[in-house]
Residue frames as a rotation matrix with the C-alpha (Angstrom) as fourth column:
UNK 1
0.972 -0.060 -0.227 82.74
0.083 0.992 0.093 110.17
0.220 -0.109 0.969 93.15
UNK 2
0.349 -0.917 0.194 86.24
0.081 -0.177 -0.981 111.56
0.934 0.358 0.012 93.06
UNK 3
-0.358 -0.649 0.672 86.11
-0.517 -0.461 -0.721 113.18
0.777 -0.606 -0.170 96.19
UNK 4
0.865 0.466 0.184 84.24
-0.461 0.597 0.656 110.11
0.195 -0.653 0.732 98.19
UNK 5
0.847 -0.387 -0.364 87.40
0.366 0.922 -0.129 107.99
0.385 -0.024 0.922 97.40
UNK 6
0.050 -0.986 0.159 89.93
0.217 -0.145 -0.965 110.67
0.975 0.083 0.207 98.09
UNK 7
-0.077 0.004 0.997 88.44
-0.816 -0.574 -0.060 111.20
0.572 -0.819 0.048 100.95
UNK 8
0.827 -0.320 0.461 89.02
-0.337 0.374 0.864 107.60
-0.449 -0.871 0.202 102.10
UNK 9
0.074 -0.981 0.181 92.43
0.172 -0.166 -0.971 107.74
0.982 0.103 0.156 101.24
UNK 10
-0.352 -0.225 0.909 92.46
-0.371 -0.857 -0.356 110.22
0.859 -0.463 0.218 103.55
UNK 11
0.728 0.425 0.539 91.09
-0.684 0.385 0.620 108.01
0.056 -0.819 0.571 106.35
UNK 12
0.877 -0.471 -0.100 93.44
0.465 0.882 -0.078 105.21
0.125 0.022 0.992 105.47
UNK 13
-0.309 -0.935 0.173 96.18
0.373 -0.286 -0.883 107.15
0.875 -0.208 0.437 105.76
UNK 14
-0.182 0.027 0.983 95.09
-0.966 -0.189 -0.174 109.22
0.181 -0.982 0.060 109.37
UNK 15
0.916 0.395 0.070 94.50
-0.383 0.810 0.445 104.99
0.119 -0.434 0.893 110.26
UNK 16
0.547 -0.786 -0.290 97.64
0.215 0.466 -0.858 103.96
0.810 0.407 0.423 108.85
UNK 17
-0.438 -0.511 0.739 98.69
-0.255 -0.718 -0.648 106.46
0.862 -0.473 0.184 112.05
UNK 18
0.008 0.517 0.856 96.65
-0.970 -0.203 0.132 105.55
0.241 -0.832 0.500 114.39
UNK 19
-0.550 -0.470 -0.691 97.57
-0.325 0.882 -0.341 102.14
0.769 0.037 -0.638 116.18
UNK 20
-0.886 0.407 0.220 94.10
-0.169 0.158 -0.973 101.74
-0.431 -0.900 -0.071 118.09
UNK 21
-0.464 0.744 0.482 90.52
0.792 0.103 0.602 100.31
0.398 0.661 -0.637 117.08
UNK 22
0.028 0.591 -0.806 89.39
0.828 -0.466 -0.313 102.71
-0.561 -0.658 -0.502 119.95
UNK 23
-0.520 -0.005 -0.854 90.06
-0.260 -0.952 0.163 105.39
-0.814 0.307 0.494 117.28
UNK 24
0.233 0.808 0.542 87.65
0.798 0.160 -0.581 106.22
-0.556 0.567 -0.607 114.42
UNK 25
-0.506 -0.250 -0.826 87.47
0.016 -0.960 0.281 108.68
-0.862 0.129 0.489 111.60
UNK 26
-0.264 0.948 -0.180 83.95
-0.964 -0.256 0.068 109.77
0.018 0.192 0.981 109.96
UNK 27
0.409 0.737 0.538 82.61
-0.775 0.592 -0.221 106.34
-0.481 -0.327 0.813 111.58
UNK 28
0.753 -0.055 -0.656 85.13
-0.345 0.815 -0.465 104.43
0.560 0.577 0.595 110.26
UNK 29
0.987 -0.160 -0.025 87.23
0.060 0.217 0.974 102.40
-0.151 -0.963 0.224 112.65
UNK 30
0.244 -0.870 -0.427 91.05
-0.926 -0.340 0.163 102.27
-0.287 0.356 -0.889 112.42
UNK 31
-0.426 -0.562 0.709 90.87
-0.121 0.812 0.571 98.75
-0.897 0.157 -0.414 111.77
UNK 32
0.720 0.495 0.487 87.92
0.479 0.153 -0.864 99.08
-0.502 0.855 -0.127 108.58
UNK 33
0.598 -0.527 -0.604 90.81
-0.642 -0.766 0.034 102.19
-0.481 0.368 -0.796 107.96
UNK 34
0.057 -0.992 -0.108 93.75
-0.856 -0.104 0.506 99.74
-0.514 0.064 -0.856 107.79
UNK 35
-0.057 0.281 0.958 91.94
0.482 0.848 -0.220 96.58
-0.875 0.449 -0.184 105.68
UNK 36
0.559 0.409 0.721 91.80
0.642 0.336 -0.689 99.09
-0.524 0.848 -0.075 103.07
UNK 37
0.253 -0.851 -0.460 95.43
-0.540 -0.519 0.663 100.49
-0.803 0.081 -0.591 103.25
UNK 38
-0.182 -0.963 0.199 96.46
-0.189 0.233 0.954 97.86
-0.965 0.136 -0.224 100.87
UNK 39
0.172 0.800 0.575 93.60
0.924 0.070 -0.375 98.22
-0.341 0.596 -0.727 98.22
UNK 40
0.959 0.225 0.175 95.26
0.270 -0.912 -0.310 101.86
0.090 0.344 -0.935 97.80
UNK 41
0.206 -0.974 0.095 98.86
-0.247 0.043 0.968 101.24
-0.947 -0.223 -0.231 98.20
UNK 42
0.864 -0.086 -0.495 100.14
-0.469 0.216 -0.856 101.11
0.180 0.973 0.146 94.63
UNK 43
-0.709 -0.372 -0.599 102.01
-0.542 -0.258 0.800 99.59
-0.452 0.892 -0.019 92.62
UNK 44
-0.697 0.371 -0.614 99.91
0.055 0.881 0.470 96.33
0.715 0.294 -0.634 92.33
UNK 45
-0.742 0.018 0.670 97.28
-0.666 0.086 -0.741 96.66
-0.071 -0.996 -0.052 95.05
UNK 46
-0.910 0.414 0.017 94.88
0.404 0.877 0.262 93.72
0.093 0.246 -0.965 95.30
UNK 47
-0.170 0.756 0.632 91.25
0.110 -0.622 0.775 94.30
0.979 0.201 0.022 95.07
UNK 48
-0.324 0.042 0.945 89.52
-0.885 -0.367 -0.287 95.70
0.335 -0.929 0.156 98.72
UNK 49
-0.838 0.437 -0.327 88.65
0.525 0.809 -0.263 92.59
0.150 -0.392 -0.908 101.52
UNK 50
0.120 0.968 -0.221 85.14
0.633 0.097 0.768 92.48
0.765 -0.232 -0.601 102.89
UNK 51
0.188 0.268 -0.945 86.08
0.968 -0.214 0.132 94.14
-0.167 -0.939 -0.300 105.54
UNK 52
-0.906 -0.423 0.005 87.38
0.405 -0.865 0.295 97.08
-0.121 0.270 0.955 103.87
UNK 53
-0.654 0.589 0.474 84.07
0.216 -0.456 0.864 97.24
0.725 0.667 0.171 102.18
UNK 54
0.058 0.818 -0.572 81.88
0.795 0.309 0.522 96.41
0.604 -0.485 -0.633 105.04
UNK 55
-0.112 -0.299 -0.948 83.77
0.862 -0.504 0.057 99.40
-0.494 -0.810 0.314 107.00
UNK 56
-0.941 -0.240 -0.240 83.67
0.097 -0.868 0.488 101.73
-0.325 0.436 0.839 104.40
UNK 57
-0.702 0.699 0.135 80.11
0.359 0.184 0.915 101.11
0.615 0.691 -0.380 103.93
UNK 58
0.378 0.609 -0.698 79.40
0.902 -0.072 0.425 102.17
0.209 -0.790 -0.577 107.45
UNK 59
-0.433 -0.781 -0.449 81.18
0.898 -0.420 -0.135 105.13
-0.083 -0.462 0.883 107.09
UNK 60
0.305 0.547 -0.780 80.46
0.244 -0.836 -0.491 109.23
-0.920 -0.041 -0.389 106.59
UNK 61
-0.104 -0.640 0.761 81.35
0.993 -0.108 0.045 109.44
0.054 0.761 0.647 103.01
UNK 62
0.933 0.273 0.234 80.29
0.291 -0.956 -0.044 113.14
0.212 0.109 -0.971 103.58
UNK 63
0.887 -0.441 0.137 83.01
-0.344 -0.433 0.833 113.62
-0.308 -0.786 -0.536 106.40
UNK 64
0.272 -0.746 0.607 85.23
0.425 0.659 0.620 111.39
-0.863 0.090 0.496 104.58
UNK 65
0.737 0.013 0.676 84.92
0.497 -0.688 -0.528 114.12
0.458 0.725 -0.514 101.01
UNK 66
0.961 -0.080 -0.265 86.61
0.095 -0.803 0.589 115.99
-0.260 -0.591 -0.764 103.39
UNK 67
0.564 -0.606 0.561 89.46
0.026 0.692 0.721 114.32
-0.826 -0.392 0.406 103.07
UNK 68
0.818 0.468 0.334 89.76
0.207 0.302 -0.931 114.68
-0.537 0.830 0.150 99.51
UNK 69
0.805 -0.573 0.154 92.39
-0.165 -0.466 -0.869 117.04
0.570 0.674 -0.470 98.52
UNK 70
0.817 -0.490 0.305 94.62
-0.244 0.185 0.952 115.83
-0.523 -0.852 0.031 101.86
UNK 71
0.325 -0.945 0.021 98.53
-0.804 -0.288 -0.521 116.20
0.499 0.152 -0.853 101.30
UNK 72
0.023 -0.413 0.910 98.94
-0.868 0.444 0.223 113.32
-0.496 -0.795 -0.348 103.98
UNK 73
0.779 0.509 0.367 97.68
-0.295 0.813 -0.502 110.50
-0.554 0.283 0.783 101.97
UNK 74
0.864 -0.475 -0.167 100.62
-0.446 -0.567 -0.692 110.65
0.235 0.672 -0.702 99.56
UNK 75
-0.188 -0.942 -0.277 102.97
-0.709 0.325 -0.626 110.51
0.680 0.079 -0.729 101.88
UNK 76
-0.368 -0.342 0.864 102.00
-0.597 0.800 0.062 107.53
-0.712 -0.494 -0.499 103.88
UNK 77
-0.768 -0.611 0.191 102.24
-0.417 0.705 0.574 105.75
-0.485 0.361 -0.796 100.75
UNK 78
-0.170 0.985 0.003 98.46
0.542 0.096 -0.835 105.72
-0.823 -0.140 -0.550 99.94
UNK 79
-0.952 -0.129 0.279 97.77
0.302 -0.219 0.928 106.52
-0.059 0.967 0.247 96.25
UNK 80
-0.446 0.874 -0.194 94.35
-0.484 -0.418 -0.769 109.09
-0.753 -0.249 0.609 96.23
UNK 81
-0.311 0.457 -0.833 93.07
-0.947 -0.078 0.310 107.98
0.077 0.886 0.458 92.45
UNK 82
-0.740 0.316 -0.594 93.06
0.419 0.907 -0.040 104.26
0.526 -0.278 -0.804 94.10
UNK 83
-0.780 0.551 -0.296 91.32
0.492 0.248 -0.835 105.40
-0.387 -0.797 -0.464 96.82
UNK 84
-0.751 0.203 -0.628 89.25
-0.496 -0.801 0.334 107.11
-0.435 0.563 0.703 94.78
UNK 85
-0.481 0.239 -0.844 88.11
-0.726 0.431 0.536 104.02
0.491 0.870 -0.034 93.20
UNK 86
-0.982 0.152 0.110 86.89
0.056 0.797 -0.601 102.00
-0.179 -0.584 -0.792 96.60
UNK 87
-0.432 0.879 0.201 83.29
-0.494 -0.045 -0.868 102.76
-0.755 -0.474 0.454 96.73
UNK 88
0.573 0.807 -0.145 82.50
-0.758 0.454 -0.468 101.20
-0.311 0.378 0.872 93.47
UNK 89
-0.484 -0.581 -0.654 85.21
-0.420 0.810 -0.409 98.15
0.767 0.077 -0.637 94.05
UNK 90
-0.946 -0.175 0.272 82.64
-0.315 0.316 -0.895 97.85
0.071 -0.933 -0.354 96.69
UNK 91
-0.647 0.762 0.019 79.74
0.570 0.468 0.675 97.96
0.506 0.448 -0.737 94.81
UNK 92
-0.667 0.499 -0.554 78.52
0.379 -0.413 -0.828 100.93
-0.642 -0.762 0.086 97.49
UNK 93
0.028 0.759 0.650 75.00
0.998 -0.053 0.019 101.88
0.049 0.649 -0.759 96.26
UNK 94
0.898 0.288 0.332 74.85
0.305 -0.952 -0.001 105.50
0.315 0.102 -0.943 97.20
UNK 95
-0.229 -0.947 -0.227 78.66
0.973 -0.228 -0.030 106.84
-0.023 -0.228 0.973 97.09
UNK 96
0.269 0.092 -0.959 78.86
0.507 -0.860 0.060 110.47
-0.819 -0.502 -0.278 98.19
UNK 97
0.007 -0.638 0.770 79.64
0.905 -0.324 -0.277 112.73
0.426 0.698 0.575 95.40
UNK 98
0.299 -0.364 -0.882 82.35
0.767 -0.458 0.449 114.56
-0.567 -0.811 0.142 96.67
């Protein structure tokens, strides 16, 4: 479960970069990326929107494990132990265990 969520971190941040829907990363768009920048932004972050979930439900949580141990997340401001926690602030039935 650990490494599903760090591993969208790790998408939200490479989204947070990316300033196109035309761009994707493991089947998640850059806009499902950037609804759930602020669900993983700390200090206070609010809980994920629908769309966060609805994007992160269509995603590769496999390809998105990948992500897990990523140095990048960090620094764009993207807290990993939040992101860590989306898939079951989403209620996702079958989170990858990364």
């Amino acid at each position: 479960m650990k490494g599903l969520q760090a591993l969208i971190l790790a998408m939200v941040m490479v989204m947070a970069i990316a300033t196109t829907d035309a761009q994707s990363i493991c089947n998640m768009p850059a806009s499902g990326l950037m609804a759930c920048k602020p669900a993983v932004t700390p200090p206070n972050p609010p809980p994920p929107t629908s769309t966060c979930c609805s994007a992160l439900s269509h995603a590769d949580m496999r390809c998105l494990c990948s992500y897990k141990n990523s140095k990048l997340l960090p620094s764009l401001g993207i807290d990993p132990n939040l992101a860590m926690k989306l898939p079951s602030l989403c209620k996702l039935p079958h989170p990858a265990n990364c």
